[in-house]
N, CA, C and O atoms as CSV, one atom per row, in Angstrom:
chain,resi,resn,atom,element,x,y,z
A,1,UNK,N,N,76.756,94.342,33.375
A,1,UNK,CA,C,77.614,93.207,33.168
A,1,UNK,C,C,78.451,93.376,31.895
A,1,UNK,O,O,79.608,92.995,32.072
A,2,UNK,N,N,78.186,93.862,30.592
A,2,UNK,CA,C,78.736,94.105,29.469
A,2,UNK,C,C,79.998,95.128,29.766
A,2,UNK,O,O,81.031,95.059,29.099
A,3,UNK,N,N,79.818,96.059,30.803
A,3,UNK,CA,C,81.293,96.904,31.226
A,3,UNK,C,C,82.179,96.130,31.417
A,3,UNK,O,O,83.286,96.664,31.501
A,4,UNK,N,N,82.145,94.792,31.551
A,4,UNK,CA,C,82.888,93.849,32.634
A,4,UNK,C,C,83.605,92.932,31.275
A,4,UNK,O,O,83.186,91.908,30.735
A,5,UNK,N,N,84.801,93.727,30.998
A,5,UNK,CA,C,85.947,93.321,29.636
A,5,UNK,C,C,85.757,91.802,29.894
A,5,UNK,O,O,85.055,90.997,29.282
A,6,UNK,N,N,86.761,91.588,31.216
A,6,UNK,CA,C,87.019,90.548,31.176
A,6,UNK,C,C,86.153,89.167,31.455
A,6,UNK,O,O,86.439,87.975,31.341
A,7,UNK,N,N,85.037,89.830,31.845
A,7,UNK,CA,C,83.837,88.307,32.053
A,7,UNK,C,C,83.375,88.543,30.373
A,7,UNK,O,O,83.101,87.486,29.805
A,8,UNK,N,N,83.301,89.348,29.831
A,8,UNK,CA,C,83.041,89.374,28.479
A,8,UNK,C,C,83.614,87.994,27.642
A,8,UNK,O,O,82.972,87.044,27.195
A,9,UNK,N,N,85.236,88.300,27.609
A,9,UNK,CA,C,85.642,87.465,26.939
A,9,UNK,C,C,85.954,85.603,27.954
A,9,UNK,O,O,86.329,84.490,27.585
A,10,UNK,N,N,85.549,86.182,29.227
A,10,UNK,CA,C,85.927,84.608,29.327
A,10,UNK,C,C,84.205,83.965,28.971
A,10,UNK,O,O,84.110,82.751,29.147
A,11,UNK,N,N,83.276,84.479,28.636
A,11,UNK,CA,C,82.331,84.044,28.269
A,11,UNK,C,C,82.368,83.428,26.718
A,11,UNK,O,O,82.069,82.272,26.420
A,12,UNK,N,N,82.762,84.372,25.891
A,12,UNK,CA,C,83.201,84.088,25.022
A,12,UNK,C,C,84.258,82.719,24.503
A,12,UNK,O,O,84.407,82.142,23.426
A,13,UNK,N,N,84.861,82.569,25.847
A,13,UNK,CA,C,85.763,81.538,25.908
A,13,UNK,C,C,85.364,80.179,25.843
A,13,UNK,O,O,85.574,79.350,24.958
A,14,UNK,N,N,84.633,80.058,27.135
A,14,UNK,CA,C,83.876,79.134,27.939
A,14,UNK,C,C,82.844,78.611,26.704
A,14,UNK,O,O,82.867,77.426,26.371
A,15,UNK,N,N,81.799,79.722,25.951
A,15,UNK,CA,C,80.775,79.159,24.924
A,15,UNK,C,C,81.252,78.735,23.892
A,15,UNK,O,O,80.469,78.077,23.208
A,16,UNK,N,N,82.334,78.873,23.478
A,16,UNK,CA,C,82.990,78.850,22.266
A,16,UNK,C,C,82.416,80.054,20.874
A,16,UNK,O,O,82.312,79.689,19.703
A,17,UNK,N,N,82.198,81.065,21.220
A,17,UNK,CA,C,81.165,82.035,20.188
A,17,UNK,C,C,81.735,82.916,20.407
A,17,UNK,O,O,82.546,82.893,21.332
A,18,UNK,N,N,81.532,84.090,19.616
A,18,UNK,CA,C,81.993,85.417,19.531
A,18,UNK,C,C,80.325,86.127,20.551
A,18,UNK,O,O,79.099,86.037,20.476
A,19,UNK,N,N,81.281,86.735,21.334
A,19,UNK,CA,C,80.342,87.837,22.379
A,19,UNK,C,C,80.138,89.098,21.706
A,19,UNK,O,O,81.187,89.569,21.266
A,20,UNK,N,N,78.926,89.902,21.461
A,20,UNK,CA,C,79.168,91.118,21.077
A,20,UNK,C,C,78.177,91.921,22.060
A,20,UNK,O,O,77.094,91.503,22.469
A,21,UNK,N,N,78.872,93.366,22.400
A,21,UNK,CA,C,78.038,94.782,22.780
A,21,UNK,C,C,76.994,95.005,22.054
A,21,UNK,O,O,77.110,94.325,21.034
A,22,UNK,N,N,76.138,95.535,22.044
A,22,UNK,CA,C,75.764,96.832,21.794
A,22,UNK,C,C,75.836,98.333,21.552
A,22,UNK,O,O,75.431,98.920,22.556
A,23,UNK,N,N,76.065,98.851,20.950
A,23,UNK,CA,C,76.499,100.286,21.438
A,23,UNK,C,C,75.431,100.978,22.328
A,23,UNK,O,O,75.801,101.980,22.940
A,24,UNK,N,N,73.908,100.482,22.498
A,24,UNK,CA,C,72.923,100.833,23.482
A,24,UNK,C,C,72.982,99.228,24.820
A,24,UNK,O,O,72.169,98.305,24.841
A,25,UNK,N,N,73.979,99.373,25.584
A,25,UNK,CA,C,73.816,98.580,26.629
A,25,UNK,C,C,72.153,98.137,27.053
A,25,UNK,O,O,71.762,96.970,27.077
A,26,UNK,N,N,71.489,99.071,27.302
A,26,UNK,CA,C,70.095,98.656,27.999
A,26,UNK,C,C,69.286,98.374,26.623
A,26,UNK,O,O,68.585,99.005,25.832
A,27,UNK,N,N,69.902,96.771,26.832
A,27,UNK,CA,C,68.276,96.401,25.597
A,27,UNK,C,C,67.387,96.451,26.057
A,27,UNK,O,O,66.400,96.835,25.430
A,28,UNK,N,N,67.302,96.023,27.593
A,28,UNK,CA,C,66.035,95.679,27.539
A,28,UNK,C,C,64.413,97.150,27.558
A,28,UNK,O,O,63.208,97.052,27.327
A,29,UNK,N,N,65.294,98.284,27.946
A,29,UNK,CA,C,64.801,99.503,27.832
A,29,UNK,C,C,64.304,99.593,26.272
A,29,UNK,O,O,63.231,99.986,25.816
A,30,UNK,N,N,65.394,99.121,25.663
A,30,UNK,CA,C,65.702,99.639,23.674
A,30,UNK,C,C,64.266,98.714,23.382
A,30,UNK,O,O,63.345,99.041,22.634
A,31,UNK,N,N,64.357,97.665,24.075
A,31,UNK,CA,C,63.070,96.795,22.963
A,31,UNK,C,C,62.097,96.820,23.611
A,31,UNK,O,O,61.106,96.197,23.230
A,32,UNK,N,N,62.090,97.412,24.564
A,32,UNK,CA,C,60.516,98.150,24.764
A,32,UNK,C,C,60.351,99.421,24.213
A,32,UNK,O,O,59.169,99.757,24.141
A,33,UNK,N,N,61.117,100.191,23.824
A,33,UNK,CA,C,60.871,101.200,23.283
A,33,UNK,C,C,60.701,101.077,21.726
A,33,UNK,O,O,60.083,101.824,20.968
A,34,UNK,N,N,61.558,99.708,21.395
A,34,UNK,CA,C,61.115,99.480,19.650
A,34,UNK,C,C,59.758,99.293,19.669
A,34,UNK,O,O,58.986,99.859,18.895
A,35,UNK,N,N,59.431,98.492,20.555
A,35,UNK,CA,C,57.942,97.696,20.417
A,35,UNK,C,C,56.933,98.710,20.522
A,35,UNK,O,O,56.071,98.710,19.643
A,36,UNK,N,N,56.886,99.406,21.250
A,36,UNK,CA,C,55.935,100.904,21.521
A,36,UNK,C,C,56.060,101.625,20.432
A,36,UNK,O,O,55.022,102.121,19.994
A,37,UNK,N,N,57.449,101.904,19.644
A,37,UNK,CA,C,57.509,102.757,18.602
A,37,UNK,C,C,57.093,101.909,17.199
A,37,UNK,O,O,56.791,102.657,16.269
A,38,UNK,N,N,57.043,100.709,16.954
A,38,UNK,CA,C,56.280,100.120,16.228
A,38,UNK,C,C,55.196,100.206,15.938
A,38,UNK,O,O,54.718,100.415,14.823
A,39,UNK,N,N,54.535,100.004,17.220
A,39,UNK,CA,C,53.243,100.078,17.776
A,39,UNK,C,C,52.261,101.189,17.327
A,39,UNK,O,O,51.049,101.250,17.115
A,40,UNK,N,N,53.095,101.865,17.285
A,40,UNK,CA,C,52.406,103.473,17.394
A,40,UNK,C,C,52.585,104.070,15.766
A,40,UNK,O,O,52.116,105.110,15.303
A,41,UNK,N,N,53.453,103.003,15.062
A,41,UNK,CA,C,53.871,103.590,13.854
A,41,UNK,C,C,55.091,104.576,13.748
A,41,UNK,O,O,55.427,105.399,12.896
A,42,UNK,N,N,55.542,104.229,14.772
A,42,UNK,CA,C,57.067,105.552,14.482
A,42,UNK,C,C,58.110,105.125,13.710
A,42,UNK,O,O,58.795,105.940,13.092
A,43,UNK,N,N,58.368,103.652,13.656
A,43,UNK,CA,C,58.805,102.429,12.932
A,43,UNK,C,C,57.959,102.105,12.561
A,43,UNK,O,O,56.779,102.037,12.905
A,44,UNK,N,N,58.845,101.731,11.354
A,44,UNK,CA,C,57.807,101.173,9.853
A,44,UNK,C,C,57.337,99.532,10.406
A,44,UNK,O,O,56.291,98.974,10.074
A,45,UNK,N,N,58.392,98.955,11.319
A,45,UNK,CA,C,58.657,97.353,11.114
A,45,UNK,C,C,59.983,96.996,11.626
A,45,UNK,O,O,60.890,97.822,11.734
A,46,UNK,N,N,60.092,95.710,11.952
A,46,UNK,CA,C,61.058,95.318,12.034
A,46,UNK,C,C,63.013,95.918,11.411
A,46,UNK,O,O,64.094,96.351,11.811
A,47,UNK,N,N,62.199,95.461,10.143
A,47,UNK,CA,C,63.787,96.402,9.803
A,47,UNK,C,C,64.349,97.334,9.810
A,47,UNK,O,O,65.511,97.471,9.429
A,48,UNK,N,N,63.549,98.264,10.297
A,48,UNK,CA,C,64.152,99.737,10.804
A,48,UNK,C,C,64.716,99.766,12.029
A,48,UNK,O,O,65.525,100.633,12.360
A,49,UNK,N,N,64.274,98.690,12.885
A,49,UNK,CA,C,64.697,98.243,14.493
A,49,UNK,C,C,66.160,97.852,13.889
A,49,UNK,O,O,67.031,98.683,14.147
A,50,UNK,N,N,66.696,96.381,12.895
A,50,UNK,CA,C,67.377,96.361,12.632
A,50,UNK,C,C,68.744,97.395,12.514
A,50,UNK,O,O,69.872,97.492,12.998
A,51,UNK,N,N,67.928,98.040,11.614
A,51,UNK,CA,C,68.949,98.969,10.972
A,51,UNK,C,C,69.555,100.069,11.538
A,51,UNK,O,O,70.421,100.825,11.098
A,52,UNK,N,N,68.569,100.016,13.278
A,52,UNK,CA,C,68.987,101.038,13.862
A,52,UNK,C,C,69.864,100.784,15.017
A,52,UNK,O,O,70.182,101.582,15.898
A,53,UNK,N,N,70.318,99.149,14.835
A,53,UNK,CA,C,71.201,98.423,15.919
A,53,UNK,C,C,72.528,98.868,15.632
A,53,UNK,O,O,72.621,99.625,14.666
A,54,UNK,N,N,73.717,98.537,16.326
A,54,UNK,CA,C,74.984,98.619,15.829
A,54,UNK,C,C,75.836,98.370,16.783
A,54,UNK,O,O,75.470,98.661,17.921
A,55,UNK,N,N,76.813,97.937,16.648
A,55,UNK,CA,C,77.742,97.155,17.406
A,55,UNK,C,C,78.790,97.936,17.832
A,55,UNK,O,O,79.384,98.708,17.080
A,56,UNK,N,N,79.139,97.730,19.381
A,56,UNK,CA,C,80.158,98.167,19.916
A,56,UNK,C,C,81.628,97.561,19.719
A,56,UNK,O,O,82.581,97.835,18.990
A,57,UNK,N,N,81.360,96.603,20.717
A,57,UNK,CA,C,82.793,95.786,20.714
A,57,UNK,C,C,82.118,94.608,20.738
A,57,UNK,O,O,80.965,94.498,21.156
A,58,UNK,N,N,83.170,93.202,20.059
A,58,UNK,CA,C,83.044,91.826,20.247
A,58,UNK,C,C,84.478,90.765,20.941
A,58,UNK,O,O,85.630,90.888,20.527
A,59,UNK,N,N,84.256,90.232,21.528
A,59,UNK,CA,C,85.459,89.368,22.048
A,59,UNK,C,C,84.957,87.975,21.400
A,59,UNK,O,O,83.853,87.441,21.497
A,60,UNK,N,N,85.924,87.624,20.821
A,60,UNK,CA,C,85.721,86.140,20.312
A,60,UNK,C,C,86.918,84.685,20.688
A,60,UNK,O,O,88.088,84.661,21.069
A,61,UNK,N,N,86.280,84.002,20.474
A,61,UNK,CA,C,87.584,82.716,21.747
A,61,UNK,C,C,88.707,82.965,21.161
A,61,UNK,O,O,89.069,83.270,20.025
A,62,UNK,N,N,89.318,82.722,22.445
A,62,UNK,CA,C,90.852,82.488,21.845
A,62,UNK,C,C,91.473,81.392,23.262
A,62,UNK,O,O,92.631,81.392,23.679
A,63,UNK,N,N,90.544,80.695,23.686
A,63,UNK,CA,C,91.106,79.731,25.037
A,63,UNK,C,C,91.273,78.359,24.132
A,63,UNK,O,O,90.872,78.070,23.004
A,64,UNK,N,N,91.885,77.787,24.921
A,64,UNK,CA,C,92.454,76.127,24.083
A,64,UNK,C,C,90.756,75.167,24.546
A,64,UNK,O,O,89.999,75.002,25.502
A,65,UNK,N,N,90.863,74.912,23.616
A,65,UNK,CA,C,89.826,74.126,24.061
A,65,UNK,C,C,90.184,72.785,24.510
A,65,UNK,O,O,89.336,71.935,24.240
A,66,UNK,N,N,91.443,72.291,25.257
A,66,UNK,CA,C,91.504,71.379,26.721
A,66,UNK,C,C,91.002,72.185,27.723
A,66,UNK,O,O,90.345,71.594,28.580
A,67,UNK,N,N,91.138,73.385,27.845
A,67,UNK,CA,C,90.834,74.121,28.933
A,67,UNK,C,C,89.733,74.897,28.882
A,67,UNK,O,O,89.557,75.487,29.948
A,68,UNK,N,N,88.879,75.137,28.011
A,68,UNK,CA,C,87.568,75.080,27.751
A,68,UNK,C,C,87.079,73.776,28.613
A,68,UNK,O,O,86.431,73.965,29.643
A,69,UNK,N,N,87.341,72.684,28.255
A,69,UNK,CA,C,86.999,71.130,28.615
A,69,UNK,C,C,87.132,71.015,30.140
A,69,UNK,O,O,86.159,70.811,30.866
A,70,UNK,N,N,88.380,71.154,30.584
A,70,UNK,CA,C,88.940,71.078,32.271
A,70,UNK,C,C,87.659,72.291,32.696
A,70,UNK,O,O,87.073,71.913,33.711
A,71,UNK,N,N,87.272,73.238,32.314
A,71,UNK,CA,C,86.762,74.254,33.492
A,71,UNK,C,C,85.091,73.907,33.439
A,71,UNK,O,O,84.351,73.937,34.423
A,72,UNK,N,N,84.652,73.545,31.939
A,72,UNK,CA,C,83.463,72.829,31.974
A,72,UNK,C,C,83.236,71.570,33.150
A,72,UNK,O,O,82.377,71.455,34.024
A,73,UNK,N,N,84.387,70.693,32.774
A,73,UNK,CA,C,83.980,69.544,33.862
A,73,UNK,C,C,83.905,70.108,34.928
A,73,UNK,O,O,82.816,70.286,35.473
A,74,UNK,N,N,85.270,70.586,35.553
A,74,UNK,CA,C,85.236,71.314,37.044
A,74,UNK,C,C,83.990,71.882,37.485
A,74,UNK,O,O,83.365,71.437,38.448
A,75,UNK,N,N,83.648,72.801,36.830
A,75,UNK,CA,C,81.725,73.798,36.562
A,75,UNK,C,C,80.822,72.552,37.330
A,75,UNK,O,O,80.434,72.495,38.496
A,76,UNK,N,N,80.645,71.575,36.197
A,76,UNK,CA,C,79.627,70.659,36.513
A,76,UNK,C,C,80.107,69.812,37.920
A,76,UNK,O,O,79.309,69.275,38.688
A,77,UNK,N,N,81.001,69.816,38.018
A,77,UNK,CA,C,81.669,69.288,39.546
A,77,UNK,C,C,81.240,69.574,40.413
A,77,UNK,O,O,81.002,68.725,41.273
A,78,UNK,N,N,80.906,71.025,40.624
A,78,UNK,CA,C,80.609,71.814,41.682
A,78,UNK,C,C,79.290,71.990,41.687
A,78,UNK,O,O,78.558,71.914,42.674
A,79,UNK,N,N,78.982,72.225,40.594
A,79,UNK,CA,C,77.081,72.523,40.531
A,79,UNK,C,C,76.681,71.168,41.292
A,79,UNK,O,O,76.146,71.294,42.394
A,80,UNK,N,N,76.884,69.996,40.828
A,80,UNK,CA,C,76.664,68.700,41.682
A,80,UNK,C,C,76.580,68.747,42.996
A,80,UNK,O,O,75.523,68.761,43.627
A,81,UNK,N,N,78.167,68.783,43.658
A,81,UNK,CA,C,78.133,69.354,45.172
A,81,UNK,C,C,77.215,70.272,45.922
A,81,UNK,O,O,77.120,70.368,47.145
A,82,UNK,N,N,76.565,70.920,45.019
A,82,UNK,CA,C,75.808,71.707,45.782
A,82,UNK,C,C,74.370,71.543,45.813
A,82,UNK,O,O,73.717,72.365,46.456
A,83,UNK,N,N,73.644,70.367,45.062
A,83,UNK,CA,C,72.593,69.800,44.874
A,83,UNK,C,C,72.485,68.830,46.340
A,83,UNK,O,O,73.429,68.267,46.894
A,84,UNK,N,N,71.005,68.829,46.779
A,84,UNK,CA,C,70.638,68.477,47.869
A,84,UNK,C,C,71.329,68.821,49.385
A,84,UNK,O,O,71.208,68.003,50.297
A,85,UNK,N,N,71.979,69.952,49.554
A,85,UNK,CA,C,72.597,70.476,50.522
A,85,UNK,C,C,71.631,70.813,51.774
A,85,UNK,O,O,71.738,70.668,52.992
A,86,UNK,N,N,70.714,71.289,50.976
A,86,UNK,CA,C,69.550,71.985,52.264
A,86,UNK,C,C,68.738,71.009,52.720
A,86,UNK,O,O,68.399,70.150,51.906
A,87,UNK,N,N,68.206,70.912,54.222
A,87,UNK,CA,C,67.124,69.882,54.951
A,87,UNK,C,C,65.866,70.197,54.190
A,87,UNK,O,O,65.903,71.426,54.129
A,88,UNK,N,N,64.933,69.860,53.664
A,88,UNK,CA,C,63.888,70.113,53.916
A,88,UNK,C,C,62.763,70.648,54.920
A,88,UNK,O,O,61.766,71.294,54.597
A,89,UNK,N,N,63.127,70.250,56.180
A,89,UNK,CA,C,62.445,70.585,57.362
A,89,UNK,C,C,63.059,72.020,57.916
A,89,UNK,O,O,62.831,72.567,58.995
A,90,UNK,N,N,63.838,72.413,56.923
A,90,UNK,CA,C,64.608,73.599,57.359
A,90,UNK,C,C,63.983,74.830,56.741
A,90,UNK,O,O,63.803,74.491,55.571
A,91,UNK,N,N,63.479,76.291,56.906
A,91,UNK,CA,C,62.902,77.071,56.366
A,91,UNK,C,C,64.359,78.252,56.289
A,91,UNK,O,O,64.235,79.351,55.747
């Protein structure tokens, strides 16, 4: 999902926050491998995990926030509509 420029920054948009990469995409690989290398003593601690992070790219807002506002409401518009759709007696 992080390859994906442009859902990047409309995320960025939408939350109002600055989005940032990784330069190691697969955290979730990376922090199991911190935690094991902690573990084991290969890392001292925490701050060597730190220090061994580093940043790729960041997209930060640049949408108006009326239109931040319009796509939020719209969002919740639809999530609504789609609440209680299914029968129950239906598998």
């Amino acid at each position: 999902m992080v390859a994906n420029e442009v859902l990047m920054q409309f995320q960025a948009d939408l939350l109002d926050v600055d989005v940032v990469r990784p330069q190691v995409a697969e955290t979730t690989a990376l922090g199991a491998a911190y935690a094991a290398g902690i573990a084991v003593g290969y890392w001292s601690g925490e701050q060597d995990v730190i220090e061994n992070w580093a940043e790729d790219k960041r997209w930060t807002p640049a949408m108006d926030s009326d239109e931040r506002a319009r796509l939020m409401r719209n969002w919740k518009k639809a999530v609504t509509k789609t609440l209680d759709w299914v029968d129950d007696d239906v598998n």
